[in-house]
DRENPA-3360 file (N, C-alpha, C; in nm, 2 decimals, always signed):
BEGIN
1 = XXXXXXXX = +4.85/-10.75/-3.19/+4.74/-10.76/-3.28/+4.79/-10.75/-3.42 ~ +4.70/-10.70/-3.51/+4.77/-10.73/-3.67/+4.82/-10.59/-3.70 ~ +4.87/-10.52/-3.61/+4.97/-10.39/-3.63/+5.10/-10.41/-3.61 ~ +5.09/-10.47/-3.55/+5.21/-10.50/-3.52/+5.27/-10.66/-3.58 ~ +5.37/-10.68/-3.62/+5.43/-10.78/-3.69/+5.59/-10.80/-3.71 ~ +5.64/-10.92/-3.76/+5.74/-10.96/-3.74/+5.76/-10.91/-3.92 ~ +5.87/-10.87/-3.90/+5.92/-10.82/-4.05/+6.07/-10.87/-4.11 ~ +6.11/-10.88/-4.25/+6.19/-10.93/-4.26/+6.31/-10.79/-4.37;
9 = XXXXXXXX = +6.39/-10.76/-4.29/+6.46/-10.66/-4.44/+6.47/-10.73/-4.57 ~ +6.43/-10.62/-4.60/+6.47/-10.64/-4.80/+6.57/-10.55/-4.85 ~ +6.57/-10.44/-4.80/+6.65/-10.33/-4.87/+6.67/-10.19/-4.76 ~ +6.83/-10.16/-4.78/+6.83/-10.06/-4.68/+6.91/-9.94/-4.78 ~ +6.91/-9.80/-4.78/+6.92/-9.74/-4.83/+6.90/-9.61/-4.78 ~ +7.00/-9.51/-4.76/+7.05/-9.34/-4.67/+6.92/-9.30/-4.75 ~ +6.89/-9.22/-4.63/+6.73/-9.11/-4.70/+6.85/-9.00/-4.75 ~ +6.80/-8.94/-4.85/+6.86/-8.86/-4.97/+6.87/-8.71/-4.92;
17 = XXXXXXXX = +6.78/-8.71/-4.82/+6.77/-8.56/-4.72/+6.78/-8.54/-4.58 ~ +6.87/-8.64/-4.54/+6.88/-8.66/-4.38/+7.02/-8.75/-4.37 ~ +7.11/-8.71/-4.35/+7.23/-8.80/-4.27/+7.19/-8.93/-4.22 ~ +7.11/-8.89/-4.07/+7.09/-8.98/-3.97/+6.97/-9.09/-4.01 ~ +6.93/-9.06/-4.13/+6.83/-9.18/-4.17/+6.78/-9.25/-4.27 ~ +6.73/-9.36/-4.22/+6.76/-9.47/-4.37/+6.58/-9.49/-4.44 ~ +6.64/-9.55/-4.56/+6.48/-9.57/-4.59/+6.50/-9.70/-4.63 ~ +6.39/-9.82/-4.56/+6.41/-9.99/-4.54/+6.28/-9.99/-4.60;
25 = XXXXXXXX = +6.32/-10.13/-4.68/+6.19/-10.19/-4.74/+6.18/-10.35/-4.69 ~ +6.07/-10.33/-4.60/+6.04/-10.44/-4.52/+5.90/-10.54/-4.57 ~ +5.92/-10.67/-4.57/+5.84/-10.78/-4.64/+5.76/-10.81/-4.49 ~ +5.61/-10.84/-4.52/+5.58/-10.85/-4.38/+5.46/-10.99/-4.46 ~ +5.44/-11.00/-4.55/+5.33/-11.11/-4.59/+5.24/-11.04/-4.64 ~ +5.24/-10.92/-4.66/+5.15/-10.85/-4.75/+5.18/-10.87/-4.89 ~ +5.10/-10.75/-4.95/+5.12/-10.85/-5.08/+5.27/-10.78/-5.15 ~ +5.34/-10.69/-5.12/+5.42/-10.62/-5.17/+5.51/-10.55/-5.00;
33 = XXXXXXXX = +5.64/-10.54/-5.00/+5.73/-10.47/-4.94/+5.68/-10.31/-4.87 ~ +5.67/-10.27/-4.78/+5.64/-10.13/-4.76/+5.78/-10.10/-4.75 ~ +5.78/-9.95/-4.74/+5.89/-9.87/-4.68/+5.88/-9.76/-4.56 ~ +5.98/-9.75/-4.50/+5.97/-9.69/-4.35/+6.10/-9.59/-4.35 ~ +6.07/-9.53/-4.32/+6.21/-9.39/-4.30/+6.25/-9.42/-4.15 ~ +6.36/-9.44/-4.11/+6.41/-9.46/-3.96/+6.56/-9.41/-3.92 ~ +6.56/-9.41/-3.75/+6.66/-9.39/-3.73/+6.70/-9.46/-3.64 ~ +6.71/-9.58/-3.63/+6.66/-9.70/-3.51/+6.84/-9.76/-3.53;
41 = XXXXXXXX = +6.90/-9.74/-3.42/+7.01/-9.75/-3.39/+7.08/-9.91/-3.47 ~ +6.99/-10.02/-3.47/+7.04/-10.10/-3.55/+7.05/-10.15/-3.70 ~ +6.94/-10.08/-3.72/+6.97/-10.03/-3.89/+7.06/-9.91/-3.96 ~ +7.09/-9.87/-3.84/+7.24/-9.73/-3.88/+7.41/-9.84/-3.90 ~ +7.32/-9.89/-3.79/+7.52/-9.98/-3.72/+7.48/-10.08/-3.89 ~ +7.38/-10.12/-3.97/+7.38/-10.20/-4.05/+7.48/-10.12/-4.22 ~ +7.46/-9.97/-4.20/+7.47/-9.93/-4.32/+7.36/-9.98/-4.39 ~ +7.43/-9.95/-4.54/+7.33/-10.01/-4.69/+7.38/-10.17/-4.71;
49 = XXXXXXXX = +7.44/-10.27/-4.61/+7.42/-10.34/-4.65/+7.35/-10.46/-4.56 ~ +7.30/-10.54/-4.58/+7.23/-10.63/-4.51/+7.30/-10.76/-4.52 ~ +7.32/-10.81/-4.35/+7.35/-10.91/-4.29/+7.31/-11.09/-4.41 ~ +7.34/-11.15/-4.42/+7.22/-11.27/-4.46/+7.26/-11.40/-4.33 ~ +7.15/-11.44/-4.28/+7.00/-11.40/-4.39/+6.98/-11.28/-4.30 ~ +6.90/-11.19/-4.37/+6.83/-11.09/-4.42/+6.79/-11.08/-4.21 ~ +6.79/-10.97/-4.17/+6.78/-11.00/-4.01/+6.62/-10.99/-4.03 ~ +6.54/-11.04/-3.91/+6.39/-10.98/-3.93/+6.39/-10.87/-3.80;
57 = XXXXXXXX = +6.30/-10.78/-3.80/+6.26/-10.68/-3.70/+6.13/-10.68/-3.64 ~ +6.05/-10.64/-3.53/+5.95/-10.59/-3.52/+5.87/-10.46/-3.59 ~ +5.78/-10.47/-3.62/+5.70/-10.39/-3.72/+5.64/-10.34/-3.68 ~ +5.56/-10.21/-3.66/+5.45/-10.14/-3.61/+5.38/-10.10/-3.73 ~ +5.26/-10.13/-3.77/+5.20/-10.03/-3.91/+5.13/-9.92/-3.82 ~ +5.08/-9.89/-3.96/+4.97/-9.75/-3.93/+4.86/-9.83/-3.85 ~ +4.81/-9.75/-3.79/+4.71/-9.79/-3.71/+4.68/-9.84/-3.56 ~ +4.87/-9.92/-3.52/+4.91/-9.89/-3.40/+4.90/-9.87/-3.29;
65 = XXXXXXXX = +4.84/-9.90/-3.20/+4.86/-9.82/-3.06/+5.00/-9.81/-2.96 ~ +5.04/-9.73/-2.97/+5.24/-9.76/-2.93/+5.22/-9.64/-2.78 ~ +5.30/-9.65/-2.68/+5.31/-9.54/-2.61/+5.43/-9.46/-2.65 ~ +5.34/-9.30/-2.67/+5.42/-9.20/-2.69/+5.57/-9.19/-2.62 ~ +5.67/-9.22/-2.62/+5.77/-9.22/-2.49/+5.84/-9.05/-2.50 ~ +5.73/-9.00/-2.61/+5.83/-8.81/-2.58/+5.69/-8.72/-2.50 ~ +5.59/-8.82/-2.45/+5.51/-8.74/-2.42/+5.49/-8.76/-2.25 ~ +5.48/-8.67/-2.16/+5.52/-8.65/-1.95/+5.44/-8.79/-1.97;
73 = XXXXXXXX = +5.29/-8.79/-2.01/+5.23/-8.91/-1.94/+5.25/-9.05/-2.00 ~ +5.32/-9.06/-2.11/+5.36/-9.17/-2.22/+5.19/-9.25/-2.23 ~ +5.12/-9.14/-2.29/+4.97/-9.19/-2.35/+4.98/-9.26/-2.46 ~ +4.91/-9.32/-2.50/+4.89/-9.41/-2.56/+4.84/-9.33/-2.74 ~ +4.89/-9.34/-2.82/+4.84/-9.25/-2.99/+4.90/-9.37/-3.09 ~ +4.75/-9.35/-3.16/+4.79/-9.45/-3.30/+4.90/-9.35/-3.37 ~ +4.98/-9.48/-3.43/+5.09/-9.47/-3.57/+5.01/-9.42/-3.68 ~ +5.02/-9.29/-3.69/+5.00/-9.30/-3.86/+5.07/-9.24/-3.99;
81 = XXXXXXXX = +5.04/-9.27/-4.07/+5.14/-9.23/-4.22/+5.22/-9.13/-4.19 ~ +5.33/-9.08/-4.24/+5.39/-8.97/-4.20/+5.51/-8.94/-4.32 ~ +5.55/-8.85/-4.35/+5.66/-8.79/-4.43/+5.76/-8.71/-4.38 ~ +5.90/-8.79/-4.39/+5.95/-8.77/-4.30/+6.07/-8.70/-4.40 ~ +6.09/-8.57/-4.38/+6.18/-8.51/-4.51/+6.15/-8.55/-4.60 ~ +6.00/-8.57/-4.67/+5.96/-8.54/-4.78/+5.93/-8.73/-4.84 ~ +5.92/-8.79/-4.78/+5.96/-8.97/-4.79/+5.85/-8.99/-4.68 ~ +5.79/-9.04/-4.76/+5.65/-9.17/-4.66/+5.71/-9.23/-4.60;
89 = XXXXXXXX = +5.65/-9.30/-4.52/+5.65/-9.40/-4.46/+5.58/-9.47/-4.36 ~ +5.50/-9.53/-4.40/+5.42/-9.66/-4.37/+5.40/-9.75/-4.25 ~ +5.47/-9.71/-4.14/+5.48/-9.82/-4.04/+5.64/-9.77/-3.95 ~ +5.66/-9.84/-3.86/+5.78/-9.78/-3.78/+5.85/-9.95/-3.69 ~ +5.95/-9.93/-3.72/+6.03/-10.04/-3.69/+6.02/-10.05/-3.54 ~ +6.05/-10.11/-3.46/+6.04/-10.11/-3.30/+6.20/-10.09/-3.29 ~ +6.27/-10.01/-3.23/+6.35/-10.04/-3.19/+6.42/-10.04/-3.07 ~ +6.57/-10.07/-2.96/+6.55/-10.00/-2.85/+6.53/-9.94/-2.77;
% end
């Protein structure tokens, strides 16, 4: 549905308060770039720099229906906004 979308990197950059995670600014056809805090095993193996062209990802925004995969019955809960050490983030990358 329109939560989900094909996304294209713009920018990758180490969250300032976490080792293990990056903060990506992803172009999805909106009117402006969102950003996402992750730890999605192929944006780690990327570092801060990006491939060209520019790889694209799958996109989850807010509003989402994703299955929980940390929860016994993997129920079903919308994505929503979250701060993740102190850093928004808008949406959640699909990964692995």
């Amino acid at each position: 549905g329109e939560f989900c979308v094909v996304g294209q990197i713009k920018k990758i950059r180490k969250h300032p308060n976490a080792d293990a995670l990056y903060l990506v600014d992803v172009e999805f056809g909106a009117d402006k770039p969102i950003t996402l805090v992750t730890g999605a095993p192929n944006i780690h193996e990327m570092g801060n720099s990006i491939p060209e062209p520019a790889p694209k990802v799958a996109l989850a925004l807010t509003g989402a229906m994703l299955i929980d995969a940390y929860h016994e019955d993997r129920a079903l809960k919308k994505l929503k906004p979250a701060k993740i050490r102190g850093i928004a983030s808008e949406g959640m990358l699909c990964s692995e």
